[in-house]
N, C-alpha and C positions, 0 to 999 in steps of 0.2 A: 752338819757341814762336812764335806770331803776331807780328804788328807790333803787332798792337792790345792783347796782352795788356803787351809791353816798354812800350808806351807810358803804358797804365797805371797799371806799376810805377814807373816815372818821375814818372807824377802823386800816387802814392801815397806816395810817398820826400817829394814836396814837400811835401803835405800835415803829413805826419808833422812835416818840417822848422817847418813853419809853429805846428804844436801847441808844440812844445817853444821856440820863441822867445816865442809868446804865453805861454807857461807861467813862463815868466823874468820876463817883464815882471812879468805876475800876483803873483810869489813878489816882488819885490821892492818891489810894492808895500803888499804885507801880510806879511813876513818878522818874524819865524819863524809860519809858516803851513801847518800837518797836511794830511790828505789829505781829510779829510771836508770842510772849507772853502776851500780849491780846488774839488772839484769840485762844490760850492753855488756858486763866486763863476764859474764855469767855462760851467758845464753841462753838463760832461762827467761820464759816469758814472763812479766812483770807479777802476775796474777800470784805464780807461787813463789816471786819472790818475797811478797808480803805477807803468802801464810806463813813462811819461813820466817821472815821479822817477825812476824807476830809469834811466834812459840816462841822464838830467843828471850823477846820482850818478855815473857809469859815465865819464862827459866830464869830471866834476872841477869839475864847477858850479855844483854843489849842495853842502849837506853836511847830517847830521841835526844836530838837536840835539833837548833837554828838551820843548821847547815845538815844535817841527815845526823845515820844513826852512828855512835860510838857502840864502844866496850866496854863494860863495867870492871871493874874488876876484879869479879869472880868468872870471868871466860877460861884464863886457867884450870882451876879447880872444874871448873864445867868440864871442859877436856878430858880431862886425865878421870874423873868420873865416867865421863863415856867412853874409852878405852878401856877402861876396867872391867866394864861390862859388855863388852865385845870380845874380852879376852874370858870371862865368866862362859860366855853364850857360844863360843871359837870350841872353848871345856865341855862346853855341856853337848854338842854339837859330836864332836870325838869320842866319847862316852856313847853316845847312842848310835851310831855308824859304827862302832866295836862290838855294843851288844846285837849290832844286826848283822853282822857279818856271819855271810854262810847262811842269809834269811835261806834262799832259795832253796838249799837244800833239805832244812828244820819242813818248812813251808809244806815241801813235799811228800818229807814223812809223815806229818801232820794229818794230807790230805788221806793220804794212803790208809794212815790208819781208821779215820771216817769213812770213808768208801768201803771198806771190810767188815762195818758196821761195830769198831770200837765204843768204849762208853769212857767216860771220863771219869774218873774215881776222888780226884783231886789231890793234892800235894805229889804231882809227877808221875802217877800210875794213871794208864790204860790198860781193860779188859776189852780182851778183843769176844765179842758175843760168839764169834766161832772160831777156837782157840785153834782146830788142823790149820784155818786157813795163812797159806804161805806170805799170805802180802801181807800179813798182821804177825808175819816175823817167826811163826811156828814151822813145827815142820810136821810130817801126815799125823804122827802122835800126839799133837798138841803142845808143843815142849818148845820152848824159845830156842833157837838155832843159836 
């Protein structure tokens, strides 16, 4: 799988996230509230408003009743759990955009080094297979500049 497709799935997960928190809100500001007026008060089309009910239901933070659905009373606790980890994931997100800062330029020394026909030795040393040559950082004597 791509990086580009994961990274999506990540955007997509958030997204989702973001639907069923606004959906809580919604519901409790109109509880006990069906699925046709939801997604009139929404704009979301009926279809995901009810895969939406149905995770809530699924999560224990919803419940049905006569008149549509309620809140249980663990939607609080639900909340403040998925904020925690948005702020976890917000962490983890700045962590790795820190350690990629300045990719482009790692990137190109990297390349550089492989194109001059470096070897990898592991734990941070490269052998360049010909040690004069300047783009692997020597100079005509073979000696790191």
């Amino acid at each position: 799988m791509s990086a580009d497709k994961r990274a999506s799935q990540v955007s997509r997960q958030i997204d989702q996230l973001s639907r069923m928190l606004g959906m809580i809100l919604t519901i409790k500001e109109n509880q006990p509230v069906g699925i046709i007026r939801l997604s009139e008060i929404t704009g979301m089309p009926t279809h995901k408003v009810r895969y939406i009910l149905h995770l809530l239901q699924e999560d224990g933070v919803i419940e049905p009743s006569s008149n549509g659905c309620v809140l249980t009373g663990s939607y609080g606790s639900y909340i403040s759990d998925c904020l925690r980890q948005l702020r976890n994931a917000e962490e983890s997100i700045e962590k790795i955009e820190k350690m990629f800062s300045g990719w482009d330029q790692r990137e190109s020394y990297f390349i550089r080094l492989v194109r001059c026909g470096a070897v990898w030795l592991g734990r941070g040393v490269w052998r360049a297979l010909h040690p004069k040559s300047s783009i692997c950082g020597g100079d005509s004597r073979g000696r790191p500049r």
